[in-house]
Backbone as ProteinMPNN parsed JSONL, in Angstrom:
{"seq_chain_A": "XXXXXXXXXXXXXXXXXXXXXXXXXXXXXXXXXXXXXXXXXXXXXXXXXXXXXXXXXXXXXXXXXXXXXXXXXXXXXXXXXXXXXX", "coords_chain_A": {"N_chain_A": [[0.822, -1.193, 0.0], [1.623, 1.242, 0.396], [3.897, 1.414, -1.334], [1.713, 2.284, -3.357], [1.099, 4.681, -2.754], [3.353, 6.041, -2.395], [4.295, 5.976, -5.279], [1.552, 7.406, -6.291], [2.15, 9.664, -4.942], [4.474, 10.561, -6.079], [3.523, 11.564, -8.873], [2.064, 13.366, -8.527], [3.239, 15.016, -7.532], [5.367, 15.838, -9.389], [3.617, 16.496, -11.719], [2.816, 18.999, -10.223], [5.067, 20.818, -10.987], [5.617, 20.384, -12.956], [3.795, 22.207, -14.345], [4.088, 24.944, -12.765], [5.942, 25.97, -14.778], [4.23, 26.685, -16.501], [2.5, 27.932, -15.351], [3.467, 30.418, -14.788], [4.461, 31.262, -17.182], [1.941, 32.065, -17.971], [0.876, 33.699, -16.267], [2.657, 36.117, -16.591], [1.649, 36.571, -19.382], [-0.86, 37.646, -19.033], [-0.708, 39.89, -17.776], [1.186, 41.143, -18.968], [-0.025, 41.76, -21.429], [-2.44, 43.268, -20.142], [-0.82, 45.261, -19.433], [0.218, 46.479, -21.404], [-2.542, 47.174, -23.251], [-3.276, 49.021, -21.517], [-5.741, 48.709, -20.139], [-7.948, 48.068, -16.958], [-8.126, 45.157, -14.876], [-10.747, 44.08, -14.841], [-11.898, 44.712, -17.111], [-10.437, 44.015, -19.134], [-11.283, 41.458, -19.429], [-13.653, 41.333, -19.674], [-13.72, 42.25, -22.0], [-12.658, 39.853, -23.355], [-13.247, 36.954, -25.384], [-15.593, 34.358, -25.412], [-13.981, 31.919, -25.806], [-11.405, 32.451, -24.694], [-12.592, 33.338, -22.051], [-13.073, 30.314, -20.837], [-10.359, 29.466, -21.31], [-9.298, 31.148, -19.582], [-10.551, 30.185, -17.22], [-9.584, 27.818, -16.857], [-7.235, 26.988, -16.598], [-6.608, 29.13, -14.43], [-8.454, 28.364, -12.381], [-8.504, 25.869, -12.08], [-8.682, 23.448, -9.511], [-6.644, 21.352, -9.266], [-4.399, 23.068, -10.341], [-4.11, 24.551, -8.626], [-2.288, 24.606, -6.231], [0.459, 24.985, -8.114], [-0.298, 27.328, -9.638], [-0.704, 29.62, -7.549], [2.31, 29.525, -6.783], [3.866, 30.327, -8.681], [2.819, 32.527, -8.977], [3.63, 33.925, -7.011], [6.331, 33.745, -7.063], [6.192, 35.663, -9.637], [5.937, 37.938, -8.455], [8.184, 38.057, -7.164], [10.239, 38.129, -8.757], [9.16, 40.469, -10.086], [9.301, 42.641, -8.381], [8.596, 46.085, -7.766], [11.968, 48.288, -7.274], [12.843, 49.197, -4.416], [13.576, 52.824, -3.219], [15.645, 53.795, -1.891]], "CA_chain_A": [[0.0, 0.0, 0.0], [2.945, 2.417, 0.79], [4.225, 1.482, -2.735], [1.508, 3.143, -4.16], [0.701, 6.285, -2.265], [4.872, 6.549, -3.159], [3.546, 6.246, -6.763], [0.772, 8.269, -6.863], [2.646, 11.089, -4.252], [5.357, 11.16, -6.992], [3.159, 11.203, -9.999], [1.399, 14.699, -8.178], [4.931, 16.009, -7.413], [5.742, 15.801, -10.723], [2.522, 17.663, -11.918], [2.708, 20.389, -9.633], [6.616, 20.621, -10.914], [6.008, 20.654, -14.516], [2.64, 22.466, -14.067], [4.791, 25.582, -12.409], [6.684, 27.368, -15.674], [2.844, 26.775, -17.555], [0.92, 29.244, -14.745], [4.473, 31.818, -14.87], [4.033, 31.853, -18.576], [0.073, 32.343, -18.042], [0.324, 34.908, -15.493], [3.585, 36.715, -17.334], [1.326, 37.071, -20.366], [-1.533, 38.692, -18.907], [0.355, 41.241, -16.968], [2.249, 42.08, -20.011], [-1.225, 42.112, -22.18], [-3.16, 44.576, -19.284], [0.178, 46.971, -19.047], [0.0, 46.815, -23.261], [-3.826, 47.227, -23.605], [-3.678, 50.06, -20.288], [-6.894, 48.232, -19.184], [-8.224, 47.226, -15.853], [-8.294, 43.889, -14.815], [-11.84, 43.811, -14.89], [-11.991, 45.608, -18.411], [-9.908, 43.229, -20.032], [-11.867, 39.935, -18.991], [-14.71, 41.672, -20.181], [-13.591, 41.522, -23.059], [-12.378, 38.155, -23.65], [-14.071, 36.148, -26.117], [-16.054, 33.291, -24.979], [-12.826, 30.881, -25.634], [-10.187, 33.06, -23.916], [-12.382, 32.813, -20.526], [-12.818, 29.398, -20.877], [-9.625, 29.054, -21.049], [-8.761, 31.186, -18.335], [-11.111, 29.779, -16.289], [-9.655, 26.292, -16.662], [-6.164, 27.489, -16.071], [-6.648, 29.508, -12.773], [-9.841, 27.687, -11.953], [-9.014, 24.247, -11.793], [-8.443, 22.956, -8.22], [-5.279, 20.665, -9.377], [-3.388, 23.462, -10.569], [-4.443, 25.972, -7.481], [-1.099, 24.766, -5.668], [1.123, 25.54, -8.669], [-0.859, 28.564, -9.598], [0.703, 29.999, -5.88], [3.911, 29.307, -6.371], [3.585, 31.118, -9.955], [2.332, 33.742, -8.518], [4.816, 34.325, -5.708], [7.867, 33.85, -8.39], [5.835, 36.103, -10.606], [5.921, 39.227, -7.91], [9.263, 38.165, -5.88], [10.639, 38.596, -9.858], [8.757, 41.657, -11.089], [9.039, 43.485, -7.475], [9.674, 47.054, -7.858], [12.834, 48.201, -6.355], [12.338, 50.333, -3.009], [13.781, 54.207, -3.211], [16.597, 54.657, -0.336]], "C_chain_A": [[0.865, 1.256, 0.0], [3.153, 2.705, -0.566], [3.61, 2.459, -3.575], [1.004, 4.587, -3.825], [2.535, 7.156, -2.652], [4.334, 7.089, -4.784], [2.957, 7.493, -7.254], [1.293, 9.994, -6.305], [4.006, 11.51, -5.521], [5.069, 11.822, -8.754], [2.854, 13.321, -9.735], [2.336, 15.291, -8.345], [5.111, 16.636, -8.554], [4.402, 16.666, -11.744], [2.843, 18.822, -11.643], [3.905, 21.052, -10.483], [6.695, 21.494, -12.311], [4.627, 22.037, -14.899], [3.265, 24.691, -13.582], [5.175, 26.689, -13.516], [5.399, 27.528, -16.298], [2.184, 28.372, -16.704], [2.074, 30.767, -14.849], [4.376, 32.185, -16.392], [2.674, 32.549, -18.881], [0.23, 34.046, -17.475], [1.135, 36.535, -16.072], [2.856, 37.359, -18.295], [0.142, 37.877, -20.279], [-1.136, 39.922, -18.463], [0.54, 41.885, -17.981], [0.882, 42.56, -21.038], [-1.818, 42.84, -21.31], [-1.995, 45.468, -19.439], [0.174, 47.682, -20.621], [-1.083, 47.523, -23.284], [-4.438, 48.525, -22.513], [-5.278, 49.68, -20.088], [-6.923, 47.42, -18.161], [-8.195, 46.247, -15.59], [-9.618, 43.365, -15.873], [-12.489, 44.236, -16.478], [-11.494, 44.527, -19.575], [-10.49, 41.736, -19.818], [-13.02, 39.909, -19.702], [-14.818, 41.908, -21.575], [-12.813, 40.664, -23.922], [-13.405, 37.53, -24.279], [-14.476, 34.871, -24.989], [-14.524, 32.113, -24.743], [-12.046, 31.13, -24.798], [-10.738, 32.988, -22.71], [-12.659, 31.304, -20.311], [-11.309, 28.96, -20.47], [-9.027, 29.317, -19.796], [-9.458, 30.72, -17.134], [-10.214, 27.829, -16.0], [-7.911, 26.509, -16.617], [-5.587, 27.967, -14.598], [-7.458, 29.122, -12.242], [-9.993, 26.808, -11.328], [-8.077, 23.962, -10.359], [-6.906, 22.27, -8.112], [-4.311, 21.67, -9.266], [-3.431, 24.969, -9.683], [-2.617, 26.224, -6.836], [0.165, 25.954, -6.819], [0.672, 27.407, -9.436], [-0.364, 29.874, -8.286], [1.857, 30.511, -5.96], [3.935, 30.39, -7.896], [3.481, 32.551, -9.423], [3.239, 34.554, -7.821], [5.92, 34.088, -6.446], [7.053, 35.392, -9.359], [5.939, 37.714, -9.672], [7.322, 38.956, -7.432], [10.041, 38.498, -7.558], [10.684, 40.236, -10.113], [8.722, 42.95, -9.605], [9.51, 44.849, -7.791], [10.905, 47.886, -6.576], [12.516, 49.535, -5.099], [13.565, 51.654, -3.015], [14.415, 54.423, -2.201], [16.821, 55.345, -0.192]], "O_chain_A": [[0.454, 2.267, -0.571], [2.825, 3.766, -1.097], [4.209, 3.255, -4.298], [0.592, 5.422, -4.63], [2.805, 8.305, -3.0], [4.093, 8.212, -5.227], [3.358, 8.311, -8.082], [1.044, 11.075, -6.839], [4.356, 12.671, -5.731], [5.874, 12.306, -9.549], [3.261, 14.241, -10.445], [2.437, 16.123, -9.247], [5.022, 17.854, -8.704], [4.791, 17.557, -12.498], [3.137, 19.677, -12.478], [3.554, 22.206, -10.726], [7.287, 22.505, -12.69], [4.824, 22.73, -15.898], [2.708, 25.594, -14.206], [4.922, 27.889, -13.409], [5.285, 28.661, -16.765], [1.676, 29.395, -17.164], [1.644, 31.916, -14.957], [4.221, 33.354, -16.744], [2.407, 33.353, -19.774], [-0.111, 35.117, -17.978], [0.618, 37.652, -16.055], [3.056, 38.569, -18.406], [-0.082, 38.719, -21.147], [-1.414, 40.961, -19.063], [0.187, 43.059, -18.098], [0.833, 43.743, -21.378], [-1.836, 43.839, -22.028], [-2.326, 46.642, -19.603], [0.144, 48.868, -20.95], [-0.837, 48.728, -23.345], [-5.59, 48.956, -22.545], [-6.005, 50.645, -19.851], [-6.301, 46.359, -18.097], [-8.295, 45.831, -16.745], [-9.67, 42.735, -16.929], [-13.648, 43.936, -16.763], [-12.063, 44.295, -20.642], [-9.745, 40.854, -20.245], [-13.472, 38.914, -20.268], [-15.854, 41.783, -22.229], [-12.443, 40.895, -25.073], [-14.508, 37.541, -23.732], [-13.819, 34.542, -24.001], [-14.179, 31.645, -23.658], [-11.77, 30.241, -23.992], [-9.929, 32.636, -21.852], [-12.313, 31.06, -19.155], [-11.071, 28.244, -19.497], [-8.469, 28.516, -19.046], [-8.914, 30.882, -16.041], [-10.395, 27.0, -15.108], [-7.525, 25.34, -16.613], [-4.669, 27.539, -13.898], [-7.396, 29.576, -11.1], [-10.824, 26.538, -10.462], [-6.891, 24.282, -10.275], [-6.12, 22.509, -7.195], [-3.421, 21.557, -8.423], [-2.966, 26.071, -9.973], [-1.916, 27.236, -6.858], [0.573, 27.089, -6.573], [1.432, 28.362, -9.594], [0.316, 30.879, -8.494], [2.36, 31.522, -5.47], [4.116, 31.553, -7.537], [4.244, 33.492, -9.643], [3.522, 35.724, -8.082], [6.736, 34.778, -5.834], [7.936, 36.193, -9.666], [6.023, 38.697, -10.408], [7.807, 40.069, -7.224], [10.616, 39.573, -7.387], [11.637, 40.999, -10.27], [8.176, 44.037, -9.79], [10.698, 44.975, -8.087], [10.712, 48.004, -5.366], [11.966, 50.624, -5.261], [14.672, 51.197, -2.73], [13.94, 55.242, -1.415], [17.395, 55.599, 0.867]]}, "name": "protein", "num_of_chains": 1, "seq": "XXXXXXXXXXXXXXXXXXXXXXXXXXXXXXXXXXXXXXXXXXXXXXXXXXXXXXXXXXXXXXXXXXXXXXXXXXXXXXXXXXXXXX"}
């Protein structure tokens, strides 16, 4: 039984892992498309075609990829921080 909770705990690992540069590329490209497009969050969602929130819904949405979505996130500001004015 061990064997396979090893298994299946390495199979997740390995998800989350590879799962990681996908949500920094995701989150990278909206950023850079709202600072392009000088619209709001909420402005630019709004207009998203039917496909594009689909997609983003199933990107930042889905429960699996919440963890790596996180960690994305927190690379994606500890990166882009701006520098503090001494």
């Amino acid at each position: 039984m061990s064997s396979a909770w090893l298994f299946f705990g390495g199979i997740a690992l390995l998800y989350f892992l590879v799962t990681i540069p996908i949500q920094y590329l995701y989150i990278s490209g909206i950023k850079e498309r709202a600072r392009k497009s000088k619209l709001s969050q909420e402005q630019m969602y709004q207009n998203m075609s039917f496909e594009e929130e689909q997609l983003h819904f199933h990107i930042q949405g889905n429960i699996a990829n919440l963890p790596s979505t996180v960690v994305a996130h927190f690379l994606y500001q500890l990166r882009h921080r701006k520098k503090s004015k001494g």
